[in-house]
PASEBA-1860 file (N, C-alpha, C; in nm, 3 decimals):
! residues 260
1> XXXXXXXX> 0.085/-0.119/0.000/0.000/0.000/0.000/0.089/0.125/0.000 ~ 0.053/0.218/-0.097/0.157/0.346/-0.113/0.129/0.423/0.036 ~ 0.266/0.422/0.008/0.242/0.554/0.190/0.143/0.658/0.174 ~ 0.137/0.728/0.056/0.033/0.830/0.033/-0.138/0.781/0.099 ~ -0.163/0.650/0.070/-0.261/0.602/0.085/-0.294/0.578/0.266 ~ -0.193/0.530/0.288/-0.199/0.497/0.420/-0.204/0.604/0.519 ~ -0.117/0.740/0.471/-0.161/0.867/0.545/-0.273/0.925/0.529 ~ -0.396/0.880/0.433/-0.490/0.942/0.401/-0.573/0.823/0.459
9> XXXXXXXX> -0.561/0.719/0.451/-0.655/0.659/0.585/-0.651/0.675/0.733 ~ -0.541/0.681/0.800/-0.478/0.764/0.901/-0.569/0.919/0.907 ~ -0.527/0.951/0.823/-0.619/1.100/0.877/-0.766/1.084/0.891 ~ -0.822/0.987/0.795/-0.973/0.947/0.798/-1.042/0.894/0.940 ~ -0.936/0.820/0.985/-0.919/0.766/1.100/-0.993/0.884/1.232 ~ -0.813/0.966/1.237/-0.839/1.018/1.291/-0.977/1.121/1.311 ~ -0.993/1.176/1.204/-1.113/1.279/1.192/-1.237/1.199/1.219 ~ -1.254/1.103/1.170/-1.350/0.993/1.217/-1.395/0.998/1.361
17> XXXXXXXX> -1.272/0.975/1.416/-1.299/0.927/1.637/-1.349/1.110/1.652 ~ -1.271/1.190/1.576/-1.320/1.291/1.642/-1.434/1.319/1.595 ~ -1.498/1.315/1.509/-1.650/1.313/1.499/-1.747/1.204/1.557 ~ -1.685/1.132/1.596/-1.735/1.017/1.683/-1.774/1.075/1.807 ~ -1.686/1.124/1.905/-1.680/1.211/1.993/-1.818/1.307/2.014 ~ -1.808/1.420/1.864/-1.919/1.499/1.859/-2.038/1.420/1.878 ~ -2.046/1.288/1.811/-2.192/1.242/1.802/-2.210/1.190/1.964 ~ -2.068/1.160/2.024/-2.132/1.138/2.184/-2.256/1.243/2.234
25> XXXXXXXX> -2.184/1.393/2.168/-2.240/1.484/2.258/-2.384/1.458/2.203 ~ -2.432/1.457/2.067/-2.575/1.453/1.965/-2.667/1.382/2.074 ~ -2.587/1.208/2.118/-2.682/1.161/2.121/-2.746/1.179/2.302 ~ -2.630/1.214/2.334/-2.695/1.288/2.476/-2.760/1.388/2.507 ~ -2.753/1.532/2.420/-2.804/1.612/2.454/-2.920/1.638/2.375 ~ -2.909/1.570/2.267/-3.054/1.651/2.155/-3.141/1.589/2.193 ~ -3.188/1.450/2.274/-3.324/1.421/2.320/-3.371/1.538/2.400 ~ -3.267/1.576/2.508/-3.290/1.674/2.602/-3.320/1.779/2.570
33> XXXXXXXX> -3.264/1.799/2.490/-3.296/1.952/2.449/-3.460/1.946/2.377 ~ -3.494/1.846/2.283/-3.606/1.790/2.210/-3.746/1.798/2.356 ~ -3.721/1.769/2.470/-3.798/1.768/2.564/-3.822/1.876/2.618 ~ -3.738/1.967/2.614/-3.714/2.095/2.710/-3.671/2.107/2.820 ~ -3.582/1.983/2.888/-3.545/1.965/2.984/-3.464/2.065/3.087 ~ -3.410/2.132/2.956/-3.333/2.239/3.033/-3.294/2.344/2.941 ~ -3.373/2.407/2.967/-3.403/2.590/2.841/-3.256/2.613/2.815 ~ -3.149/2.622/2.865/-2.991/2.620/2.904/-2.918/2.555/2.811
41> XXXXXXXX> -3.001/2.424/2.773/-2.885/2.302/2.735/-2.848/2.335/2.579 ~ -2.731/2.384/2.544/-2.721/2.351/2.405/-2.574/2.288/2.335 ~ -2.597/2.240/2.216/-2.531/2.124/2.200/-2.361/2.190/2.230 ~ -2.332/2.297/2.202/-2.195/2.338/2.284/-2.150/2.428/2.421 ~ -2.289/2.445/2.530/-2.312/2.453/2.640/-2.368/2.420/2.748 ~ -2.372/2.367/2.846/-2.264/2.388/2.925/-2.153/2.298/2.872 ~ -2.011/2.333/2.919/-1.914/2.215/2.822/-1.929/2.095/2.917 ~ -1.903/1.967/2.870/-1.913/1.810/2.887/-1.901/1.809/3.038
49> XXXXXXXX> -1.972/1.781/3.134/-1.944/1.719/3.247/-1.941/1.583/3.292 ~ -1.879/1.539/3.380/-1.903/1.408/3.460/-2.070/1.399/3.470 ~ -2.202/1.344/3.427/-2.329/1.307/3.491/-2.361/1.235/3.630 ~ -2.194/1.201/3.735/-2.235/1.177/3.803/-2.167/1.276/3.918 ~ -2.070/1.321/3.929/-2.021/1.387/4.010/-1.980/1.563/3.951 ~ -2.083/1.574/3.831/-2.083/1.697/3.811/-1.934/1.804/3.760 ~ -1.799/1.738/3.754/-1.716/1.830/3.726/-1.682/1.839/3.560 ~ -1.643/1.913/3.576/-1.634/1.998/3.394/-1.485/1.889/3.377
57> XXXXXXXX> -1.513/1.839/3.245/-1.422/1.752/3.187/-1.323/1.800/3.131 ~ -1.212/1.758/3.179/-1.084/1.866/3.093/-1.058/1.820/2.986 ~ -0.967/1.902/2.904/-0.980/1.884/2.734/-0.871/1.753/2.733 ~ -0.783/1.764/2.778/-0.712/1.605/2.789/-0.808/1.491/2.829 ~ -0.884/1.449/2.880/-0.976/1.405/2.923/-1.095/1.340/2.775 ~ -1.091/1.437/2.714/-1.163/1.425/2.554/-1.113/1.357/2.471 ~ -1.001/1.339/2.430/-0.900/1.218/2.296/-0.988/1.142/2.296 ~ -1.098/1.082/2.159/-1.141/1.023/2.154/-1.026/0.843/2.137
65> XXXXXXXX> -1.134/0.782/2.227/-1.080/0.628/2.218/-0.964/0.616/2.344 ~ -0.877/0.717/2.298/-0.723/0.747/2.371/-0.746/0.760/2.542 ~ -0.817/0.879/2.566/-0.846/0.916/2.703/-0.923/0.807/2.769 ~ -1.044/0.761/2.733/-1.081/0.649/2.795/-0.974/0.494/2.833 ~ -0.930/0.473/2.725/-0.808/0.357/2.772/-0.749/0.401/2.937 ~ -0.678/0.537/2.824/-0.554/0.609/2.969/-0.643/0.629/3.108 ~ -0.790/0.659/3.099/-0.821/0.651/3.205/-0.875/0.504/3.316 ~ -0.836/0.412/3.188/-0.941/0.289/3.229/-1.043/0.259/3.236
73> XXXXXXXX> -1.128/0.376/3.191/-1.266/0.353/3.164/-1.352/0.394/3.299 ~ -1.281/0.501/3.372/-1.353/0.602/3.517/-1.328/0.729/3.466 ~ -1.392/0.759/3.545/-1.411/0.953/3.556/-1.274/0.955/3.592 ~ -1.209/1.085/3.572/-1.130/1.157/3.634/-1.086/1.159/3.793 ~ -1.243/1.220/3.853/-1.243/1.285/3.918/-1.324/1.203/4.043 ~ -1.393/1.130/3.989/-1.552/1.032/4.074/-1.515/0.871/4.108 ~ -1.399/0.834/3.948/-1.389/0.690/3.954/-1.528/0.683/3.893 ~ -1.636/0.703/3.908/-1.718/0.600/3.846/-1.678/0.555/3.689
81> XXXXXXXX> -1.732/0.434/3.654/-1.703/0.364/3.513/-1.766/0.453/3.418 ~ -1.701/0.500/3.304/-1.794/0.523/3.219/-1.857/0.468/3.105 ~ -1.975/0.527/3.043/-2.026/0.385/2.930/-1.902/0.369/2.864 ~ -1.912/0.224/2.753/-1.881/0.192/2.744/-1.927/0.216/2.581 ~ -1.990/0.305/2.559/-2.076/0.364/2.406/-1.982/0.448/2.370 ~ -1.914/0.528/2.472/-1.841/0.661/2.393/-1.714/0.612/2.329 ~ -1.656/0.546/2.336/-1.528/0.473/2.266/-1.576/0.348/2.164 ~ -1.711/0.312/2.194/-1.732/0.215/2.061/-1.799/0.321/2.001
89> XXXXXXXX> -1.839/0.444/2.025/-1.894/0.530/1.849/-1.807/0.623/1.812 ~ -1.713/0.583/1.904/-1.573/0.707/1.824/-1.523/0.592/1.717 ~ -1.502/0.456/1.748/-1.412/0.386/1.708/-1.471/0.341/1.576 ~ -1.607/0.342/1.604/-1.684/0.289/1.487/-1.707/0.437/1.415 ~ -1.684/0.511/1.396/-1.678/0.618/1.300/-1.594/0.694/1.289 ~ -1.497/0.633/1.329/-1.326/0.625/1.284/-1.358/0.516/1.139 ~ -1.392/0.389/1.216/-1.376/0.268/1.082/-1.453/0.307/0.974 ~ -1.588/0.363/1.031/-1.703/0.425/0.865/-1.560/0.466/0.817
97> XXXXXXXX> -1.543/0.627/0.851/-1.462/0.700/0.804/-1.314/0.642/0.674 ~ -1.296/0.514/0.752/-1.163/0.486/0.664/-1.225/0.401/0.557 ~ -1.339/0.282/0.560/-1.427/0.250/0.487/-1.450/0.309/0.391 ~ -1.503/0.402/0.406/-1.541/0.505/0.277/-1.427/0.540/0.186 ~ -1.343/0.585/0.306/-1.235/0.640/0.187/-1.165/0.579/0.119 ~ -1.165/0.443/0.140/-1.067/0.338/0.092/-1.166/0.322/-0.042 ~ -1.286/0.256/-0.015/-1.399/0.229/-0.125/-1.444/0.367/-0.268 ~ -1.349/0.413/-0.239/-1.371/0.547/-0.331/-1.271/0.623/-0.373
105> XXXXXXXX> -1.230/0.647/-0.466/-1.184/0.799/-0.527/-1.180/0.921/-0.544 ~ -1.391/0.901/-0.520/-1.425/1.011/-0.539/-1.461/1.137/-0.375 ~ -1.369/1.232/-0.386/-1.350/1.300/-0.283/-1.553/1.279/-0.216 ~ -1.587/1.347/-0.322/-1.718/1.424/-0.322/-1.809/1.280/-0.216 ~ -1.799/1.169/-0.325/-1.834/1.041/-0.265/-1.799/1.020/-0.182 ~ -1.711/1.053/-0.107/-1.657/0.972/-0.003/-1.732/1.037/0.126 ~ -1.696/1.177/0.101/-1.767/1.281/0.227/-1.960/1.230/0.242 ~ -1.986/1.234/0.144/-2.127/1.174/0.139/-2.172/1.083/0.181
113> XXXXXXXX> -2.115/0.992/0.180/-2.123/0.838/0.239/-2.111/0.874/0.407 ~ -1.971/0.929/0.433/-1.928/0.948/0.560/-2.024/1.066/0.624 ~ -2.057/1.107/0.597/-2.169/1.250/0.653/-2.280/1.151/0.703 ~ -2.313/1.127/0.547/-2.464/1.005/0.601/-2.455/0.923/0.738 ~ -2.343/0.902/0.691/-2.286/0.775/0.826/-2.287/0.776/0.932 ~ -2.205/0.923/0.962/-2.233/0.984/1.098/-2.357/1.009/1.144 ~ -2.414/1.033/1.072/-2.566/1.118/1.089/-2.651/0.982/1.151 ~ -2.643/0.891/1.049/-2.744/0.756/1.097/-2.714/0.721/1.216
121> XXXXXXXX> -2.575/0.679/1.239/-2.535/0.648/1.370/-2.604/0.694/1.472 ~ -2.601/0.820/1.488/-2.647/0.904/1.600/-2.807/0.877/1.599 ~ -2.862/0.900/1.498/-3.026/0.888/1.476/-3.016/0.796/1.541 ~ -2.983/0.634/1.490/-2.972/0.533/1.465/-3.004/0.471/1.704 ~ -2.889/0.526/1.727/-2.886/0.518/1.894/-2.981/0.667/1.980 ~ -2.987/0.757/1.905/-3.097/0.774/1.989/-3.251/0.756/1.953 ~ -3.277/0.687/1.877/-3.440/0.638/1.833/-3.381/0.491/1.916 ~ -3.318/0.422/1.943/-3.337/0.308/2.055/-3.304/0.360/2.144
129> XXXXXXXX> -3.295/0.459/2.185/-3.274/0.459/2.335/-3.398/0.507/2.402 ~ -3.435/0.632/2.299/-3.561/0.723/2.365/-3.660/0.752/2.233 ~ -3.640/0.677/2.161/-3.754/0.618/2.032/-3.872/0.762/1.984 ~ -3.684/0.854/1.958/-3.680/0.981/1.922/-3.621/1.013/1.807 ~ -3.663/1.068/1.664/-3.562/1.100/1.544/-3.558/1.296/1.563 ~ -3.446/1.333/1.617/-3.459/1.497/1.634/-3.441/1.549/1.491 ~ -3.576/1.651/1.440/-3.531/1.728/1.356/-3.405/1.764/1.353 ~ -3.326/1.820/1.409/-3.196/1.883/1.430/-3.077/1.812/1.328
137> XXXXXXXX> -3.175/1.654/1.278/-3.066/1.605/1.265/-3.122/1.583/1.074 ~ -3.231/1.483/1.143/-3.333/1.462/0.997/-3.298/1.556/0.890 ~ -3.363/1.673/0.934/-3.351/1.746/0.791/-3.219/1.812/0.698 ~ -3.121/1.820/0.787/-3.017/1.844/0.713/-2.975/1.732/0.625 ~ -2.971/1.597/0.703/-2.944/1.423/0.616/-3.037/1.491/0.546 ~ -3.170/1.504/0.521/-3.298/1.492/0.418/-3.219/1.585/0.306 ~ -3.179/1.723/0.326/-3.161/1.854/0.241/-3.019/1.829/0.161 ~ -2.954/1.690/0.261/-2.776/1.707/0.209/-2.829/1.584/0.068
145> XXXXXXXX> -2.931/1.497/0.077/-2.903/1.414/-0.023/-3.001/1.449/-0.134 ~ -3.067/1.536/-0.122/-3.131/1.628/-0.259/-2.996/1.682/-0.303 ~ -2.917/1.757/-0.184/-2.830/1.778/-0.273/-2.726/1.746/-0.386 ~ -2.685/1.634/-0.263/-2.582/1.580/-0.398/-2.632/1.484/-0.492 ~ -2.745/1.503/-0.444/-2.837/1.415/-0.618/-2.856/1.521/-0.719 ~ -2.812/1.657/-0.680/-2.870/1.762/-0.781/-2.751/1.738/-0.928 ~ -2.645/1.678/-0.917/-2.544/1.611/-0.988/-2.569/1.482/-1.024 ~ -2.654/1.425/-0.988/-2.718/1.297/-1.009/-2.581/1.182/-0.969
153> XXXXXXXX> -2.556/1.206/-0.840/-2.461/1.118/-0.762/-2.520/0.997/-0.742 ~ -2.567/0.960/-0.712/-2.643/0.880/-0.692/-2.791/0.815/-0.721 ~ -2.831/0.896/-0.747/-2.999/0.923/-0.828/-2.983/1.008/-0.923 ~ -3.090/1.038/-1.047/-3.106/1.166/-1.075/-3.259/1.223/-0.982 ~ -3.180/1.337/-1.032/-3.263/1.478/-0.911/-3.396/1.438/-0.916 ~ -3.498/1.410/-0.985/-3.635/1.390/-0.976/-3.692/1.292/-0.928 ~ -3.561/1.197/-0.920/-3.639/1.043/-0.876/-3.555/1.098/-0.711 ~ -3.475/1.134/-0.700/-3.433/1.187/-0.544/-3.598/1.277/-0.489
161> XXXXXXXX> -3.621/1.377/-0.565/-3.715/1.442/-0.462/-3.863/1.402/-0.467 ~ -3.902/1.296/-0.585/-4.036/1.250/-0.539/-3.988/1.158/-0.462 ~ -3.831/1.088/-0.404/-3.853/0.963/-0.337/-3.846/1.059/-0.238 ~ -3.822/1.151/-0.178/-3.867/1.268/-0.002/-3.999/1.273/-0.026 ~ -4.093/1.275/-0.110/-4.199/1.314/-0.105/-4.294/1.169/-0.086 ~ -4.264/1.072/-0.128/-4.324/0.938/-0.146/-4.280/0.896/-0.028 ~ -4.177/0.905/0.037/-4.157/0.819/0.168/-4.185/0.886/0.278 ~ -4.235/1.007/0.237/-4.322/1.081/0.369/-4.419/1.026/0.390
169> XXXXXXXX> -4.511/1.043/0.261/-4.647/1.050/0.220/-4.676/0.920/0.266 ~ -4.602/0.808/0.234/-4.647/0.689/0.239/-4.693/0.586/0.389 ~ -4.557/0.617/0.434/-4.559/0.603/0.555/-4.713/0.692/0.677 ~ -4.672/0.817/0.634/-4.769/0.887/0.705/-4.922/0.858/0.666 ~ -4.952/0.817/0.506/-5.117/0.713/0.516/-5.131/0.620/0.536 ~ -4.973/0.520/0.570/-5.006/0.388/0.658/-5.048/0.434/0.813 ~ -4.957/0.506/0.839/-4.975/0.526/0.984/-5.132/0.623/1.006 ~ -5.192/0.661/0.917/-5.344/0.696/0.975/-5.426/0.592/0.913
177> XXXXXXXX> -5.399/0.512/0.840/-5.468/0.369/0.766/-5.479/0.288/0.954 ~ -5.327/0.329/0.990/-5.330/0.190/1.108/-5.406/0.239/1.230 ~ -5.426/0.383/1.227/-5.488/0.486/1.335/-5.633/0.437/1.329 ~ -5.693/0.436/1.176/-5.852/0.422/1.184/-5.873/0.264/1.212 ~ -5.817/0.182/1.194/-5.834/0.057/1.230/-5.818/0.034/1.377 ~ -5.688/0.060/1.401/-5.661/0.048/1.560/-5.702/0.092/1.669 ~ -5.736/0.297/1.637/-5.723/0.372/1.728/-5.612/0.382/1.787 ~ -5.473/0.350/1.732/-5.398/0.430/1.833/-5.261/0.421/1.712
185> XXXXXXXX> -5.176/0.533/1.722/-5.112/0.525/1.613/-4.971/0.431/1.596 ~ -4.954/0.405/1.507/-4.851/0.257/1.457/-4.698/0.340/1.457 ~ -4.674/0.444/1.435/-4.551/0.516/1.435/-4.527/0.636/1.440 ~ -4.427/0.706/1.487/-4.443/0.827/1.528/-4.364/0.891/1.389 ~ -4.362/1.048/1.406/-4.359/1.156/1.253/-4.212/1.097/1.202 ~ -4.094/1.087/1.310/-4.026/1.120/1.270/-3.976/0.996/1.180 ~ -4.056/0.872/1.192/-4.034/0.766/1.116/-4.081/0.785/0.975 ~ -4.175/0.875/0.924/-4.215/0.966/0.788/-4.088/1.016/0.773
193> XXXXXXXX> -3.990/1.107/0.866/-3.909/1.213/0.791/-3.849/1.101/0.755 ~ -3.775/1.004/0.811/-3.662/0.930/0.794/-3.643/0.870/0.693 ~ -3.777/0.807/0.640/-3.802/0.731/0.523/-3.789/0.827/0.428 ~ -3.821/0.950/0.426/-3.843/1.034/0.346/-3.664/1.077/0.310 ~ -3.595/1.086/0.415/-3.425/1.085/0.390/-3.408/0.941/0.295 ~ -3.474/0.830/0.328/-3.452/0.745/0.231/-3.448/0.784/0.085 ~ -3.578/0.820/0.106/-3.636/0.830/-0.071/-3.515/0.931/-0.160 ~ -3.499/1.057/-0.059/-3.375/1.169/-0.072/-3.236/1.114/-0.137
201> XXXXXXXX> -3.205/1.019/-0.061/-3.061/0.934/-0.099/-3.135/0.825/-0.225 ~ -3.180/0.739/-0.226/-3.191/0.647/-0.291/-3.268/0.638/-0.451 ~ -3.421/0.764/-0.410/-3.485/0.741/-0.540/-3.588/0.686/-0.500 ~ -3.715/0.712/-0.582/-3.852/0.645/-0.538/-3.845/0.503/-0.553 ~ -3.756/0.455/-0.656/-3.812/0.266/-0.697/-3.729/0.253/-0.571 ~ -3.598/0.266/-0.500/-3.607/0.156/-0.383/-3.655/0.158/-0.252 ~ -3.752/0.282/-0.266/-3.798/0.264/-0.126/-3.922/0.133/-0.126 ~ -3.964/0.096/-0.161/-4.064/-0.055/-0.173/-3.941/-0.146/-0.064
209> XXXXXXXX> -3.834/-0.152/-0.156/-3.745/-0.274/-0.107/-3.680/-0.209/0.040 ~ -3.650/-0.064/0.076/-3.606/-0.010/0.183/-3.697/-0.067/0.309 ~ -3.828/-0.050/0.283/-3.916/-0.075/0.383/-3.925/-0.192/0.425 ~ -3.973/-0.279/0.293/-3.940/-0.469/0.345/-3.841/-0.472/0.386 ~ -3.688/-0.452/0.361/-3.566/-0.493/0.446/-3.588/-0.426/0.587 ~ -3.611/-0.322/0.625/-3.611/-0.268/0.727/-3.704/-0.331/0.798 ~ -3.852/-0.373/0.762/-3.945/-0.454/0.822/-3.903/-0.547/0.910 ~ -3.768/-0.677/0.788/-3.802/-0.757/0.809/-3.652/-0.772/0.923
217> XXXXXXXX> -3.559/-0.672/0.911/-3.442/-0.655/0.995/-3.540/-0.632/1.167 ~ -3.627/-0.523/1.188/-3.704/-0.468/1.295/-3.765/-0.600/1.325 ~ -3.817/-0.728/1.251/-3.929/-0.823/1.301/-3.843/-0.948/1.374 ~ -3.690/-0.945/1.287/-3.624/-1.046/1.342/-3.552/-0.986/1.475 ~ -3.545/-0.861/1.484/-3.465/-0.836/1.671/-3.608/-0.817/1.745 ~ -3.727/-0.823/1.713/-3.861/-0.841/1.768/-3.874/-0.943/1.824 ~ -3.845/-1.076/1.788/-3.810/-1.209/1.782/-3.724/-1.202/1.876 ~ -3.580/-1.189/1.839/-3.464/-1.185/1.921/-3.490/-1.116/2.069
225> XXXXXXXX> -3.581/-1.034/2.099/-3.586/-0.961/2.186/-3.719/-1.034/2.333 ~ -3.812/-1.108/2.189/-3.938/-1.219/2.232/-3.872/-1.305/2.307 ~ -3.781/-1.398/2.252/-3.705/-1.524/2.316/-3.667/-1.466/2.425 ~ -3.578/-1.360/2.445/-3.535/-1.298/2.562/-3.630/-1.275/2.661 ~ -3.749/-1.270/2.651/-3.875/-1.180/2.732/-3.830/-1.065/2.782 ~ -3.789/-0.972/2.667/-3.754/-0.842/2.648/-3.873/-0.736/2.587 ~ -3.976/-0.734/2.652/-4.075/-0.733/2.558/-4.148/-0.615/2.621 ~ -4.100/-0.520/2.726/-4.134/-0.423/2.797/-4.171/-0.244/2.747
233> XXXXXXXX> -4.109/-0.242/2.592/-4.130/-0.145/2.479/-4.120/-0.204/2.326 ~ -4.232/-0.121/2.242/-4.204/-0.151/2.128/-4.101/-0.111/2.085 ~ -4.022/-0.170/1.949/-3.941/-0.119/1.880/-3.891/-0.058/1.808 ~ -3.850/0.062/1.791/-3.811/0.137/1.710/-3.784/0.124/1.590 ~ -3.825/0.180/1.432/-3.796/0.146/1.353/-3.680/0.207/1.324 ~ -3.641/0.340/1.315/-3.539/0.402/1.306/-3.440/0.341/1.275 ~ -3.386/0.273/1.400/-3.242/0.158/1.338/-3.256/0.123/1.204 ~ -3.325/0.015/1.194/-3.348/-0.040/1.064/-3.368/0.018/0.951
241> XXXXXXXX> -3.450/0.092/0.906/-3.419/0.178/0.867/-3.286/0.268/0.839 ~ -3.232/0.314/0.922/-3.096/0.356/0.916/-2.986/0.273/0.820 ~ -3.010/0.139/0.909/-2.920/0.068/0.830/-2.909/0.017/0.686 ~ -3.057/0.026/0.676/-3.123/-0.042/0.537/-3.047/0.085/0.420 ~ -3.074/0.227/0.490/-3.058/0.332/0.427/-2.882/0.298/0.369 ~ -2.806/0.267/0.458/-2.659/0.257/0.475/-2.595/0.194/0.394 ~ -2.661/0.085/0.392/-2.649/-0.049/0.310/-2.692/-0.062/0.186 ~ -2.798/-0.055/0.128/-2.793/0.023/0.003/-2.780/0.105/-0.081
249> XXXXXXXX> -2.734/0.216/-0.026/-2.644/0.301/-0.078/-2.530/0.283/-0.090 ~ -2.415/0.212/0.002/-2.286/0.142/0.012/-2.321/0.075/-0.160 ~ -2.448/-0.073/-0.204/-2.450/-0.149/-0.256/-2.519/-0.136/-0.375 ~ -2.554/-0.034/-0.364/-2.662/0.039/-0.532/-2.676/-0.016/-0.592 ~ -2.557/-0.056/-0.677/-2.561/-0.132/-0.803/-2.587/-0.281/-0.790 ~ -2.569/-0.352/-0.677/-2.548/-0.506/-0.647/-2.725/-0.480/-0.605 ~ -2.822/-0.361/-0.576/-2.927/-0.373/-0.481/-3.029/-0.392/-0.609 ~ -2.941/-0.254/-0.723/-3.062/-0.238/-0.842/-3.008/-0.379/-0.941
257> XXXX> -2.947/-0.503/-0.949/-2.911/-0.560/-1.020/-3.008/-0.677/-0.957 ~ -2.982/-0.661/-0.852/-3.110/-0.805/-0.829/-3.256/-0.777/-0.770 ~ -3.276/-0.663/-0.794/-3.438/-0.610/-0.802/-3.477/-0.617/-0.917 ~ -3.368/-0.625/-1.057/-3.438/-0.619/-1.159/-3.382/-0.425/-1.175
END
């Protein structure tokens, strides 16, 4: 492997954990803020504290991946343990990060993939945690992949913005289809926007197949979760979704070759 190459995965790397990092902060604070928990809270104030013993985290303290090792995985200041999430989503969007760039040439492509990436991630863990998709996040993913379809990166532009418009729409007359039958509703809005980021990235023909994969990904950890007698909240579609989104876009051509 040319050294050139290897310093440019290296940097991918790096920039990766450190956006990994940022999405720590996403997925902690934007539910909160989404609730109103604290009129105060915004995503770069107050800076990072300990949640259990309250002290302001020093910037050595931050190295994504790095500082947690060196600390052993405690506070600073408390000892208590900390999760064990913030160094697997630095690390794992470190790896997106070098993924992409390895799988591509194309500058433009590469950032696209990796933007998306980040973005799902974060959606991705806070719709399972608090079975929440924050605008904050949705619509920029939704607005960034009209965009770079306006070059027809991936779609051309028309089949990009009726697929935002079809995977709103669609979703949102299942979910009052399931309202008048049920009385009580089958999914919440932000599972419309999300799909609708589908349609954005992908194009109207694969959202049909987006939804069955995502269905059938959501029915088998339904299952997985049944056997467990884990069965105390429904499940979020979001993930699935997310991933479905991830994964066929990574596979486009291998996705539109055996759909026909």
């Amino acid at each position: 492997m040319p050294h050139s190459e290897i310093f440019w995965l290296c940097t991918a790397f790096v920039a990766g954990t450190a956006v990994g990092s940022f999405l720590n902060v996403l997925v902690h604070r934007l539910p909160a803020m989404a609730r109103g928990e604290d009129p105060e809270l915004t995503l770069w104030f107050p800076r990072s504290r300990c949640p259990h013993c309250c002290q302001t985290i020093r910037l050595r303290h931050l190295i994504p991946i790095f500082s947690y090792l060196a600390l052993r995985g405690r506070c600073a200041f408390c000892r208590t343990s900390i999760s064990l999430r913030y160094p697997v989503l630095e690390l794992t969007a470190g790896l997106l990060a070098v993924g992409v760039t390895a799988s591509t040439d194309s500058l433009l492509e590469a950032s696209a993939y990796a933007v998306l990436g980040w973005g799902l991630l974060a959606l991705a863990l806070i719709d399972w945690q608090t079975q929440l998709l924050p605008d904050l996040l949705i619509y920029p993913l939704l607005w960034l992949g009209l965009l770079v379809n306006t070059s027809g990166l991936f779609v051309p532009l028309h089949e990009a913005v009726i697929g935002a418009v079809a995977g709103y729409l669609s979703l949102w007359l299942l979910n009052h289809l399931f309202y008048f039958l049920r009385k009580e509703p089958g999914m919440g809005y932000g599972d419309f926007k999300m799909f609708a980021v589908c349609g954005a990235w992908l194009g109207w023909m694969m959202l049909p197949w987006v939804a069955f994969a995502a269905s059938i990904l959501t029915l088998l950890l339904w299952l997985a979760r049944r056997m467990r007698n884990h069965t105390e909240r429904a499940l979020p579609f979001g993930p699935a979704l997310a991933l479905t989104l991830f994964g066929f876009l990574i596979w486009r051509d291998s996705a539109r070759s055996l759909i026909g």
